[in-house]
C-alpha positions in Angstrom: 281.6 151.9 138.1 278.6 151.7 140.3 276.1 154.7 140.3 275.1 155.9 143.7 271.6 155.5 144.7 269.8 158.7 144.7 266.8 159.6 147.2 263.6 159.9 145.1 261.5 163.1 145.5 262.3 166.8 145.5 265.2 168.1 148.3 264.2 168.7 151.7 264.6 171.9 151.5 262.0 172.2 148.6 259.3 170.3 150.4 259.8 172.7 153.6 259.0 176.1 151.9 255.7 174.3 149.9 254.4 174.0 153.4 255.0 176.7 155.4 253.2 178.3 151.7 250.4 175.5 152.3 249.9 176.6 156.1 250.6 180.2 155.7 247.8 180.6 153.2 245.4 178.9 155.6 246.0 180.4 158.5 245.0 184.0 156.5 242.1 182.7 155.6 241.1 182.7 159.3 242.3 185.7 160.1 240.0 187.8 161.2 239.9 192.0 160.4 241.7 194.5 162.4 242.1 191.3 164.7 245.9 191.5 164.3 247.1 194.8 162.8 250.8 192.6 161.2 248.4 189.8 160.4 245.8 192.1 158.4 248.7 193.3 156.1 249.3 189.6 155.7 245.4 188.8 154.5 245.3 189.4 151.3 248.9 188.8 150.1 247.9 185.9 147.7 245.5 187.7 146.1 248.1 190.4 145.9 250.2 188.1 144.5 248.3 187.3 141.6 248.8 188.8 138.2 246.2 187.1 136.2 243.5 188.9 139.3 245.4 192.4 138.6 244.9 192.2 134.8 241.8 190.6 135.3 240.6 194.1 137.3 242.4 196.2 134.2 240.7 194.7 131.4 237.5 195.3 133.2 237.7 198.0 134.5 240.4 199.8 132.6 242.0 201.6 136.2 245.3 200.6 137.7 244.6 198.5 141.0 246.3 198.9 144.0 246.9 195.5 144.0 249.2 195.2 140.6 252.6 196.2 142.4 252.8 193.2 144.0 252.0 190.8 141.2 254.4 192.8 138.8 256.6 191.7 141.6 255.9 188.4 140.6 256.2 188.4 137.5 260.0 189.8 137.5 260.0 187.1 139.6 259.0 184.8 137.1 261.5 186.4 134.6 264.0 186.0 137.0 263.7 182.4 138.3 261.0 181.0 136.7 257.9 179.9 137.2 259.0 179.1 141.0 255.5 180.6 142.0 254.0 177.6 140.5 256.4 175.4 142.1 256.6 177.1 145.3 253.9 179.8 146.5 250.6 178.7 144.7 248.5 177.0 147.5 246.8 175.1 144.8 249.6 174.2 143.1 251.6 172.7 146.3 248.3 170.9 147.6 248.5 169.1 144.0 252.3 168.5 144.9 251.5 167.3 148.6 248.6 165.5 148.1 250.2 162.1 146.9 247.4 161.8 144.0 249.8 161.5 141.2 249.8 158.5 139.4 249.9 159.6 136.0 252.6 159.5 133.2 255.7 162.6 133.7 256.8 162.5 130.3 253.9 161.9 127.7 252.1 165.1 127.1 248.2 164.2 126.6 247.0 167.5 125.3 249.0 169.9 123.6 250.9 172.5 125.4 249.6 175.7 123.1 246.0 174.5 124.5 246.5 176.8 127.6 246.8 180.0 125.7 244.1 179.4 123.8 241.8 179.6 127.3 244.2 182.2 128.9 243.2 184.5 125.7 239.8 183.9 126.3 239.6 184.2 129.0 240.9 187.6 128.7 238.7 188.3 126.1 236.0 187.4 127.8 237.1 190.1 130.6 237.9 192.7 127.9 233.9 192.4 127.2 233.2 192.7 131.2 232.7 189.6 131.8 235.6 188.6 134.1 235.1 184.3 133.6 239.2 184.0 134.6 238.2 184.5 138.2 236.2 181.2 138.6 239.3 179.2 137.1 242.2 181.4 139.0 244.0 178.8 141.2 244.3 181.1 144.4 240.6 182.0 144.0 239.7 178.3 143.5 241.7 177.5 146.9 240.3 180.3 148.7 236.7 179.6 147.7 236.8 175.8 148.7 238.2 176.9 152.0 235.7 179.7 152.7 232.5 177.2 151.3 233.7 173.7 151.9 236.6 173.6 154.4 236.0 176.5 157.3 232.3 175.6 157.3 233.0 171.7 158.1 235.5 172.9 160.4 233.0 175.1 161.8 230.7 171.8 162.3 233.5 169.7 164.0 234.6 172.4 166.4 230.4 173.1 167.4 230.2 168.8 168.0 233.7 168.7 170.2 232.6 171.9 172.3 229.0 170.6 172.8 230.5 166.8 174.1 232.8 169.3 176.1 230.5 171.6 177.8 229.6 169.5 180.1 232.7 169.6 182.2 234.8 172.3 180.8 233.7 176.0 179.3 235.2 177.3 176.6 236.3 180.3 176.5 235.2 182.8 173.7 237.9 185.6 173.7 241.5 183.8 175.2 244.0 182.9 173.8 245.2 179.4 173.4 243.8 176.2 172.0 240.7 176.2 174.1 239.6 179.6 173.2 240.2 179.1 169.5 237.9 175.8 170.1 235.3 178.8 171.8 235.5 180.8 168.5 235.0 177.9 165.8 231.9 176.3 167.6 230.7 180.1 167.3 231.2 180.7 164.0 228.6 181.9 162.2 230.8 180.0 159.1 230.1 177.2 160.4 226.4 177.4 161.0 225.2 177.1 157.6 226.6 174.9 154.7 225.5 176.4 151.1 224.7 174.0 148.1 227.5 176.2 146.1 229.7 174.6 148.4 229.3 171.3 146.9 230.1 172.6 143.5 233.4 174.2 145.2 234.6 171.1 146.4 233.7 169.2 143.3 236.1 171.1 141.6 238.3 171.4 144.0 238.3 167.0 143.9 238.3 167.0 139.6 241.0 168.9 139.9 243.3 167.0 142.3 242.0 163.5 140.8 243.2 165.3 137.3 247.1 164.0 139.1 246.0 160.4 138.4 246.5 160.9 134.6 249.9 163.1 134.5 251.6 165.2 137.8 250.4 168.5 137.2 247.9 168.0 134.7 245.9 171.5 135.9 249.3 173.7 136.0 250.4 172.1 132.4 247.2 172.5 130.3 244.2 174.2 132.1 245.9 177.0 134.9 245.3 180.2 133.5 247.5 181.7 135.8 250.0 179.1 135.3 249.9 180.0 131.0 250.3 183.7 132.0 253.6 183.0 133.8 254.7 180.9 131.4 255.1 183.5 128.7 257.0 185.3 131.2 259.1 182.4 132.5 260.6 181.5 128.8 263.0 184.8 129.2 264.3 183.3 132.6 267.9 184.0 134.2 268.3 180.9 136.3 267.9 178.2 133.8 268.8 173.8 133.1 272.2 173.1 131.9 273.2 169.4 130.7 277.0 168.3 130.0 276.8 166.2 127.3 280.0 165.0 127.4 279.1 163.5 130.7 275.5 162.8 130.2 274.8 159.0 129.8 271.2 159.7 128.6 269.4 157.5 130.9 266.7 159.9 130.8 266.2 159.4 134.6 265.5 163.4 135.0 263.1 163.4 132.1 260.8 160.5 134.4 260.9 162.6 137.5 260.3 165.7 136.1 256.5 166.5 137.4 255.8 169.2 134.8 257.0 167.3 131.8 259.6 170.4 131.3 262.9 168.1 130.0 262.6 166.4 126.1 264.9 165.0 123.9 267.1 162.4 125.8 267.6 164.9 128.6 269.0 167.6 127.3 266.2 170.0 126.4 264.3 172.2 128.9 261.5 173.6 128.2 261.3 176.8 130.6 257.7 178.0 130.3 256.9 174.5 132.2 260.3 174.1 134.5 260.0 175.8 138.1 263.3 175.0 138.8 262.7 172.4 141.3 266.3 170.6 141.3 264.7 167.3 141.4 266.3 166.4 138.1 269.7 167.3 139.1 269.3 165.6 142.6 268.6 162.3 140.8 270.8 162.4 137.9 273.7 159.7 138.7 276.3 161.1 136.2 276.3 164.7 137.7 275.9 166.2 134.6 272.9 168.9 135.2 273.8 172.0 136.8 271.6 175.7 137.1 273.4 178.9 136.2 272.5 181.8 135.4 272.3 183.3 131.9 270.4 184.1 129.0 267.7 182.1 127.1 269.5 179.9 124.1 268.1 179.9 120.5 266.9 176.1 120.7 266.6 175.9 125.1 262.4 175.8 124.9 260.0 174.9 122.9 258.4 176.9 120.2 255.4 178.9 121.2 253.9 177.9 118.0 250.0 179.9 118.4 247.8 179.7 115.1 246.7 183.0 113.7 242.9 181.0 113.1 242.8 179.3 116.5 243.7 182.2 118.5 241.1 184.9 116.5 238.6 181.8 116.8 238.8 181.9 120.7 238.3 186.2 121.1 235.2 185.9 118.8 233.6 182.6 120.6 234.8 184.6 124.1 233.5 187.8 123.0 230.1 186.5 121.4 229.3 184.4 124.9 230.7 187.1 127.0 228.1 189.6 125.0 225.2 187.0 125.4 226.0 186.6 129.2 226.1 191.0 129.9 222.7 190.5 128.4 221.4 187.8 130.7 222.3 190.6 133.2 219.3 192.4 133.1 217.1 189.4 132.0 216.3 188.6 135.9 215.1 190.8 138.5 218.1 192.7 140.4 215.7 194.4 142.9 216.3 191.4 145.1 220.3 191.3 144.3 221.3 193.4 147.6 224.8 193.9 147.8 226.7 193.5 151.1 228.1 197.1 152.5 230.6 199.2 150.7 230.1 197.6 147.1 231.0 199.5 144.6 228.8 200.0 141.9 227.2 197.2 139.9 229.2 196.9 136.7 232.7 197.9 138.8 231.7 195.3 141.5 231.5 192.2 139.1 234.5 193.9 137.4 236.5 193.5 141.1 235.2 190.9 143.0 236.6 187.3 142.3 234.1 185.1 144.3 236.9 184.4 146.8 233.7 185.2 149.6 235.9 186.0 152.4 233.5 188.7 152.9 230.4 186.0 153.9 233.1 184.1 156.2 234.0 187.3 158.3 230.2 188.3 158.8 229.2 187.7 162.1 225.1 187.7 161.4 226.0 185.0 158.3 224.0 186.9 155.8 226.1 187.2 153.0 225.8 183.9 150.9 226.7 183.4 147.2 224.8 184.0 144.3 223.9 180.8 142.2 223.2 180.5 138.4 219.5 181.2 138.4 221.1 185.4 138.1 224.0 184.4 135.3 227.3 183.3 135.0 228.4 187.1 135.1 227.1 187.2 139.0 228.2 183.8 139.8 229.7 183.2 143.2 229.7 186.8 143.9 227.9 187.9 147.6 224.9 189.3 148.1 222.6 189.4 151.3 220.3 187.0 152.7 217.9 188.5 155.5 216.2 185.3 156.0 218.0 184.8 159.8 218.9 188.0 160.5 220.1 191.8 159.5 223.2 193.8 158.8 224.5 194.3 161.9 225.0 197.9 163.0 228.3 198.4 164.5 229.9 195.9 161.9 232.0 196.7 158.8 233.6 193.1 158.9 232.8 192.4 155.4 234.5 195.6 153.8 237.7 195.2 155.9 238.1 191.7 154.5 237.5 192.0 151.0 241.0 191.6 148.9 240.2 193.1 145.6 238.5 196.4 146.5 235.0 195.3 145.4 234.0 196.1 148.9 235.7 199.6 150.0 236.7 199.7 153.3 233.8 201.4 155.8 234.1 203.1 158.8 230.9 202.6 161.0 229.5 206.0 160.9 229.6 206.1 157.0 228.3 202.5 157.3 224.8 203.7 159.0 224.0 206.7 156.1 224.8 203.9 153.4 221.8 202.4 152.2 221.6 199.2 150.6 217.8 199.4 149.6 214.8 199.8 150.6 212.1 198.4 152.8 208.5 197.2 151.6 205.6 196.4 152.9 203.1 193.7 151.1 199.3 194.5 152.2 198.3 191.4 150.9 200.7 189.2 153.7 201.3 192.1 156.6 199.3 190.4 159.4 197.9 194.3 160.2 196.5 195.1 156.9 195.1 191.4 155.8 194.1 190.2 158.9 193.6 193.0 161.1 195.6 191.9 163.9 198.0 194.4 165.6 201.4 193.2 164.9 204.2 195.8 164.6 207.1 194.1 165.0 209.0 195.6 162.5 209.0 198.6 164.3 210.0 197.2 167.5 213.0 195.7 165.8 214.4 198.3 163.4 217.7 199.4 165.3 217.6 202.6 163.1 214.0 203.9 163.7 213.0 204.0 160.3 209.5 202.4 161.2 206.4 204.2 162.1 203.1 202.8 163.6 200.5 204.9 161.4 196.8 204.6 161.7 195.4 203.8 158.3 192.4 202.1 156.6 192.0 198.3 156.4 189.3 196.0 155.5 188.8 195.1 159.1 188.2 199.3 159.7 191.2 201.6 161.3 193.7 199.9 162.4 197.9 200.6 163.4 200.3 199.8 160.5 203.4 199.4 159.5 204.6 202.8 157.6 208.4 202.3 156.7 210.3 206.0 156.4 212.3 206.2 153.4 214.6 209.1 154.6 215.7 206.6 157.1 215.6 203.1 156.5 219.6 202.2 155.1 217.7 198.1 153.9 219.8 196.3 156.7 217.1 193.5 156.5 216.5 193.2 160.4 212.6 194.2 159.6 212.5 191.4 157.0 214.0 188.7 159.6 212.5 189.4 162.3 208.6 189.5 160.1 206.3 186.3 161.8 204.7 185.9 158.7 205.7 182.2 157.3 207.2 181.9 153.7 208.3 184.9 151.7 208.1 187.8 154.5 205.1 190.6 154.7 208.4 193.0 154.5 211.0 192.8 152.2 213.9 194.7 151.3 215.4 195.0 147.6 217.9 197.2 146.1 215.2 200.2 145.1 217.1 203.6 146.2 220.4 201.7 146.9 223.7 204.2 147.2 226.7 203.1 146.5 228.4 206.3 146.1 229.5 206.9 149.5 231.2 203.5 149.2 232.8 205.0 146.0 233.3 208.7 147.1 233.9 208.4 151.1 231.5 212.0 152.2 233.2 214.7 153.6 232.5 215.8 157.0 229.7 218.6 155.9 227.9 215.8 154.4 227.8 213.6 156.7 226.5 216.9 159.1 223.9 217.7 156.3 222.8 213.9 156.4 222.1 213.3 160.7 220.1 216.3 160.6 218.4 214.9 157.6 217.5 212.1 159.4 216.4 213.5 162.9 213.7 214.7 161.1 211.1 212.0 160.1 209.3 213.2 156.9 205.7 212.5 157.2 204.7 214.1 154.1 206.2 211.1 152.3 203.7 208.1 151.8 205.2 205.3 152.7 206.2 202.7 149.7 203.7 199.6 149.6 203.2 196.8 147.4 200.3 195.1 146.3 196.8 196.6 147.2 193.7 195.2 149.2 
């Protein structure tokens, strides 16, 4: 008897809910804060989603994040039906899916399968030592990142070119709705402005890892997904699981070839569920009918062994905790005065235990200060924000950034708190400030500090008495506007760095006494306090 022709690729209905994850996980990454109160629920959800981020903040921090109910929802997920967040949910993992890269081999494994827990459990090792390395390689991180560094920023780029060859017969609007306003809104974008080398290294991996298809479909969920190994222990206990009829079965082995993840083995009629998503495509193009999904509970001989060796596995906590030790000390081998946090970070060693590097705080700033830190500061502060005064300061009225941030590594602001938070503190260098070196009258600093917190003193300079900058400490919060707004070329005459910095209010929210206690504190400008300078004449 004939067989029927099957349709090749997964069932319509399959590819459908892989996009509307695709687009849904976009479209969050441009929305904006308090923009949309259903929408703001909605930003962070695949962060939320993400167990490997949730025990990533435990092993750290050793506290219970808001954020683990919805990836222990996940993982009985997982239990139930496999690793269908693989299959269906991550963004990274559908791109790899949609992307039509895969050329590779379905079947032959090139590196063995128990590879993948040797990373996951050094990576958690390397968190256990509070070095949290598992958020460079988590897959919605990854996605996120490229987006915020790479994707928005070009997008940003494109939409400033179209409006410009535009505004010549049409304006755009910057606050409607519609098509034309959103094309308003992207050529403003302060994300599209500036492009930052660590973008480059974002995409680069965001390429390697989508030209990885061209050697076997999946090749980064099946050997190198940290996330993916962490469900997988999970999904071997799954409800929903491969059935084969052998008395039907003709072992052509057509399921085994279409199989993306490599899940099916001996002639068809194993499955090995820490790999299978339950996808379907096998039994949609199985001519003999004989695969069917029920629900039941895991056979003695259904998926492979986890076979982990006792040496390998101790091998990878001491290499993980020995590098993880070396790269806490490279923490304090550089000079963190000029490592100024954006608004509302916690404390140092709790914010690198929280924040992920996902920057969705630098694409919601509207001044485009906060940029990424690079590797000159360590791997342990490695993609994580900081601020960049070289344009222009901390706005006043803006707590974007802490609205935005999905892991709690930037606690939410209100803007009152906002303007008693200081993030460090300003200082003047004699030897560049324009007044003291060359005796011209140049004070503005002063005119530009939206907080007051800049005095115009009469002091002694080589060119006789003369007006000077004399920052207040009481009331300058560090918001940088002083430093971008200084006319001296090359490194400003007034810097800010992270001297006096406060992060408990972020921490601790302060109680309406205290924040009484601290505007009367600052309606009084303290004159017996010298003002902080560096360098001498």
């Amino acid at each position: 008897m004939a067989r029927s022709k099957r349709k090749s690729g997964p069932p319509p209905w399959v590819t459908l809910i892989r996009w509307i994850s695709l687009v849904l996980a976009v479209v969050l990454a441009f929305v904006p804060p308090r923009a949309n109160s259903n929408l703001l629920e909605l930003g962070p959800l695949y962060f939320h989603l993400d167990p490997l981020l949730a025990i990533g903040v435990i092993l750290t921090q050793w506290v219970i994040p808001n954020m683990l109910w919805l990836a222990l929802l996940t993982l009985l997920v997982t239990m139930a039906l496999g690793r269908v967040f693989c299959g269906y949910i991550c963004p990274l993992g559908v791109w790899l899916d949609i992307s039509g890269a895969r050329k590779g081999s379905r079947s032959n494994r090139l590196l063995p399968l128990n590879w993948r827990y040797i990373l996951l459990f050094s990576f958690l090792a390397f968190a256990i030592f509070g070095f949290p390395l598992l958020y460079l390689f988590d897959p919605i991180t990854i996605f996120y990142r490229n987006l915020t560094l790479a994707a928005i920023p070009l997008g940003g780029k494109v939409a400033a070119t179209v409006a410009s060859q535009l505004s010549g017969w049409v304006t755009l609007p910057q606050r409607s709705g519609g098509f034309w306003g959103w094309l308003g809104a992207m050529s403003q974008s302060p994300a599209g402005v500036r492009f930052y080398l660590l973008g480059t290294f974002a995409v680069a991996m965001f390429v390697g890892i989508t030209l990885l298809e061209r050697l076997s479909p999946r090749f980064w969920c099946r050997y190198l997904c940290p996330l993916g190994a962490s469900l997988s222990l999970f999904s071997r206990l799954n409800l929903l699981r491969r059935h084969v009829d052998e008395k039907v079965c003709t072992e052509c082995q057509a399921c085994a070839k279409v199989c993306s993840m490599g899940a099916i083995g001996e002639k068809g009629m194993t499955t090995d569920f820490s790999l299978c998503f339950n996808c379907k495509e096998c039994k949609r193009r199985c001519t003999s009918q004989a695969i069917s999904f029920r629900w039941g509970f895991p056979e003695p001989k259904s998926a492979a062994p986890l076979d982990l060796s006792r040496r390998a596995m101790l091998g990878s906590l001491g290499v993980a905790g020995l590098a993880a030790a070396t790269a806490r000390l490279s923490l304090f081998s550089f000079n963190k005065t000029d490592l100024i946090r954006p608004p509302g970070a916690l404390p140092e060693a709790r914010f690198i235990g929280r924040c992920v590097g996902c920057m969705r705080c630098m694409e919601v700033c509207p001044t485009n200060i906060i940029v990424p830190t690079d590797l000159r500061r360590g791997l342990t502060v490695f993609y994580t924000p900081r601020l960049d005064f070289a344009r222009q300061g901390c706005a006043q009225d803006c707590v974007a950034c802490t609205q935005a941030c999905p892991t709690g590594a930037l606690m939410p602001l209100e803007i009152e708190v906002k303007s008693f938070l200081k993030l460090g503190s300003s200082y003047v260098d004699r030897g560049k400030c324009l007044a003291w070196s060359q005796g011209q009258i140049c004070l503005v600093c002063k005119e530009s500090c939206p907080y007051g917190a800049i005095a115009a003193r009469l002091d002694k300079t080589p060119f006789g008495d003369n007006l000077v900058p004399a920052p207040d400490r009481a009331r300058c919060i560090g918001c940088g506007t002083c430093e971008a707004n200084c006319p001296v070329r090359g490194r400003p005459a007034i810097t800010v760095i992270s001297d006096g910095e406060d992060r408990a209010l972020a921490q601790f929210p302060p109680t309406e006494k205290i924040l009484k206690m601290r505007r009367r504190r600052r309606t009084q400008f303290i004159e017996d306090d010298a003002p902080p300078v560096i360098g001498g004449v």
